[in-house]
N, C-alpha and C positions, 0 to 999 in steps of 0.2 A: 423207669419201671421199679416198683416195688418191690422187694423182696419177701420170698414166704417167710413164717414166722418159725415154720416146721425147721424151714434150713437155716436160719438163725441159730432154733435150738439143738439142731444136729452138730453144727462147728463151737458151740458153748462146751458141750458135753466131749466133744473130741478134745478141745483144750484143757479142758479140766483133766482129761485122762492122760495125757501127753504130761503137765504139770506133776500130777502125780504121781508119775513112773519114774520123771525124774527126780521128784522130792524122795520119793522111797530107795532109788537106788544112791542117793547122796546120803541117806540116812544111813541104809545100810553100810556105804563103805564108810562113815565116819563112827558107828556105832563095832563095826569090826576090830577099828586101830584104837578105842578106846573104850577101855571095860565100863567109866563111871557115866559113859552113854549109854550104853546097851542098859545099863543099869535101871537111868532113869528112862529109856524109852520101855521098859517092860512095865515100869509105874505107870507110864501115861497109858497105855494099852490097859492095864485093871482098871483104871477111873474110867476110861471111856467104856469098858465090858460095863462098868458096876452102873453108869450112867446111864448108859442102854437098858440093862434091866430094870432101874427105876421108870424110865418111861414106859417100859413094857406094862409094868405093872399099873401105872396112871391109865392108862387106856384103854384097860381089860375093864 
């Protein structure tokens, strides 16, 4: 038997979310114990905001 495509992309999207919870809260605790993390994770957070709003703007 075949498998739906739907439930496919329902367990894609669960692991992605699972992955992420655990990438963010690894970030957080090592972003905690050392300041020149938290540093450069607020840089990558403006590129990716400033990145987003370029696109925004390409597609308006």
């Amino acid at each position: 038997m075949s498998k739906s495509p739907l439930l496919n992309m329902v367990k894609g999207v669960a692991v992605g979310m699972v992955a992420g919870a655990c990438l963010g809260y690894a970030g957080k605790s090592a972003a905690d114990e050392n300041p020149k993390i938290r540093k450069k994770i607020n840089r990558a957070k403006h590129t990716v905001n400033d990145v987003a709003n370029t696109a925004k703007y390409l597609f308006k």
